[in-house]
C-alpha positions in Angstrom: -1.9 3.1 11.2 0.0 5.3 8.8 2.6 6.6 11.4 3.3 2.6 12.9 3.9 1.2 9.1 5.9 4.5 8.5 8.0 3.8 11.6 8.0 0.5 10.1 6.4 -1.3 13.4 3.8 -3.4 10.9 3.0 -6.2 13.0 1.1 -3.6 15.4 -0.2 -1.5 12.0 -1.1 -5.0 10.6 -3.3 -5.8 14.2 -4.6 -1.9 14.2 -5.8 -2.4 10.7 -7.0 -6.3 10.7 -9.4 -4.6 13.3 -10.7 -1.0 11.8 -11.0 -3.2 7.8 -13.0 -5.9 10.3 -15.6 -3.8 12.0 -15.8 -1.4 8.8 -16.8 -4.3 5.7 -18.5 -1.8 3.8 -15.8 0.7 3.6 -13.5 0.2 0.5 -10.9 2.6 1.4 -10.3 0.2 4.8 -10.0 -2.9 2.3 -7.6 -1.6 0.5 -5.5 -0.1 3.0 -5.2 -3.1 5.0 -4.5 -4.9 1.4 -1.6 -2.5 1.0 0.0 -3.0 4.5 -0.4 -6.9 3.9 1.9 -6.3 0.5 3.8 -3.9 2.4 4.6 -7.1 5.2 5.3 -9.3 2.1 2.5 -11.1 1.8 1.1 -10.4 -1.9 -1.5 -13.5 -2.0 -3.2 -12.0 1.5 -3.2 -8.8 0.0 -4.9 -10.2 -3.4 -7.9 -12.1 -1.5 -8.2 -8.7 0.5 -8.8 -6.8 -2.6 -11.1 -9.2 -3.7 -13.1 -8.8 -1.5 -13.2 -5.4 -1.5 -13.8 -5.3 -5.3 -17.8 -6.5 -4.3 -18.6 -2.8 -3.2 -17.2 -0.9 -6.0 -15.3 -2.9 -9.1 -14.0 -0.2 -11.2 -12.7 1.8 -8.0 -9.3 3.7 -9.5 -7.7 3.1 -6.0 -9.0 -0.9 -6.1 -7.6 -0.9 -9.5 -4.3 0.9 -8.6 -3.6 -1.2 -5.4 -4.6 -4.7 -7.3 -2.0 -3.3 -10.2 0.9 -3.3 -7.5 -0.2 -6.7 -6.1 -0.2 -8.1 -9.8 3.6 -6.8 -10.0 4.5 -8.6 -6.6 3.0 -11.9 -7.8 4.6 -11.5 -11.2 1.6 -11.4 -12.7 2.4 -9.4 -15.8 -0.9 -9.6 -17.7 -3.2 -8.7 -15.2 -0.6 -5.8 -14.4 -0.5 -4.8 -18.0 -4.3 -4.5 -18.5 -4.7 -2.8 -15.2 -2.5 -0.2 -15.5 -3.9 0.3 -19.0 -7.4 0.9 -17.7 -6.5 3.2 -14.4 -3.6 5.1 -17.0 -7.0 5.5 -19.5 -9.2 6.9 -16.9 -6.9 9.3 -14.8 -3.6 10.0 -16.6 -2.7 13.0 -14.5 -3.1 11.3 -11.2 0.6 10.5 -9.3 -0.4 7.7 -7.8 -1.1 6.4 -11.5 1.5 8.0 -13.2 4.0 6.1 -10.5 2.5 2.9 -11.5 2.8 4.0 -15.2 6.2 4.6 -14.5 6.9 1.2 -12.3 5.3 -0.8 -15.0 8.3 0.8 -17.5 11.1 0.2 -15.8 9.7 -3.3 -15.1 9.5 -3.7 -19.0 13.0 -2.4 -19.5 16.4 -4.8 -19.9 19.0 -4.0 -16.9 23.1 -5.3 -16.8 24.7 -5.2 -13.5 28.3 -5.0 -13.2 30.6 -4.9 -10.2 34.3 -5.2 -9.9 35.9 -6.2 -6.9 39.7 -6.2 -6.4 41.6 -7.3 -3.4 42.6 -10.4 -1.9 40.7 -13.5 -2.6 43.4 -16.5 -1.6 44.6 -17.6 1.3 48.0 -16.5 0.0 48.6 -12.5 0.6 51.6 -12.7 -2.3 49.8 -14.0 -5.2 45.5 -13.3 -4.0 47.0 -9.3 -4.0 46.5 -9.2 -8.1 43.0 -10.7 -7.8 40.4 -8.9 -9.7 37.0 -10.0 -10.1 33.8 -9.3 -12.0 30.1 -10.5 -11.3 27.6 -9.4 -13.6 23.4 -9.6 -13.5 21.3 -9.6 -16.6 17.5 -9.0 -16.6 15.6 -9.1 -19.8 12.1 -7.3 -19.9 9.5 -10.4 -19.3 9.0 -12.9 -22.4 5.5 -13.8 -23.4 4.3 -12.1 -19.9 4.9 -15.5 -18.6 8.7 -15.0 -17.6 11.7 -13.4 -17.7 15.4 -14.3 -18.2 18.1 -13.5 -15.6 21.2 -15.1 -16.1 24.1 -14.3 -13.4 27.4 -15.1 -14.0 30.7 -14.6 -11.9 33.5 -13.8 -13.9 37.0 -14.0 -12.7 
């Protein structure tokens, strides 16, 4: 299943997996593999009921925790991500796979400003679109009252 979603042929991982997490209900690892190749095909809400599910056999799983921390930042829910992360950062600080979600978690909480510049010709008139210059920018705020963020995009020309 690894080596399809790698090669990025997920419908076929998705079926593999649907099948090994079916006939295996009391193996949490399963769950929560075929949890993460449901996010990994876009579908965050699949991938939530899977992990609830899987969080009967062992609630305070670190890689239950971990994987439902990721979901939370799909569904843009920023509590639940928050108090997750806090928990699997307590228990097991040195562990990569938490110290990437510690870091994913801070650059979600950081403020961003995207700026291009584009110059060339934006008429229909070759003589006067030649001087054309335009700007487009992107600003992201870090998320307000865990509840929502501000993006404000504005073209500038």
């Amino acid at each position: 299943m690894h080596y399809l979603a790698a090669t990025n042929d997920l419908p076929q991982a998705e079926a593999r997996m649907h099948r090994l997490a079916a006939t295996a209900p009391g193996n949490q690892g399963l769950q929560i593999d075929y949890a993460a190749l449901l996010q990994e095909r876009g579908l965050p809400r699949a991938a939530e009921r899977q992990l609830k599910a899987a969080e009967s056999l062992e609630p305070t799983s670190l890689q239950l925790e971990r994987q439902q921390a990721w979901v939370a930042l799909d569904l843009q829910e920023w509590r639940q991500m928050d108090l997750l992360t806090d928990d699997v950062v307590a228990r097991s600080p040195r562990d990569l796979n938490t110290q990437r979600l510690a870091r994913a978690r801070e650059i979600h909480h950081l403020s961003e400003l995207r700026l291009s510049v584009g110059k060339g010709l934006h008429s229909d008139n070759p003589v006067s679109g030649t001087h054309d210059l335009s700007f487009e920018t992107a600003i992201y705020s870090p998320p307000l009252s865990r509840q929502l963020a501000v993006v404000r995009r504005a073209p500038l020309r």
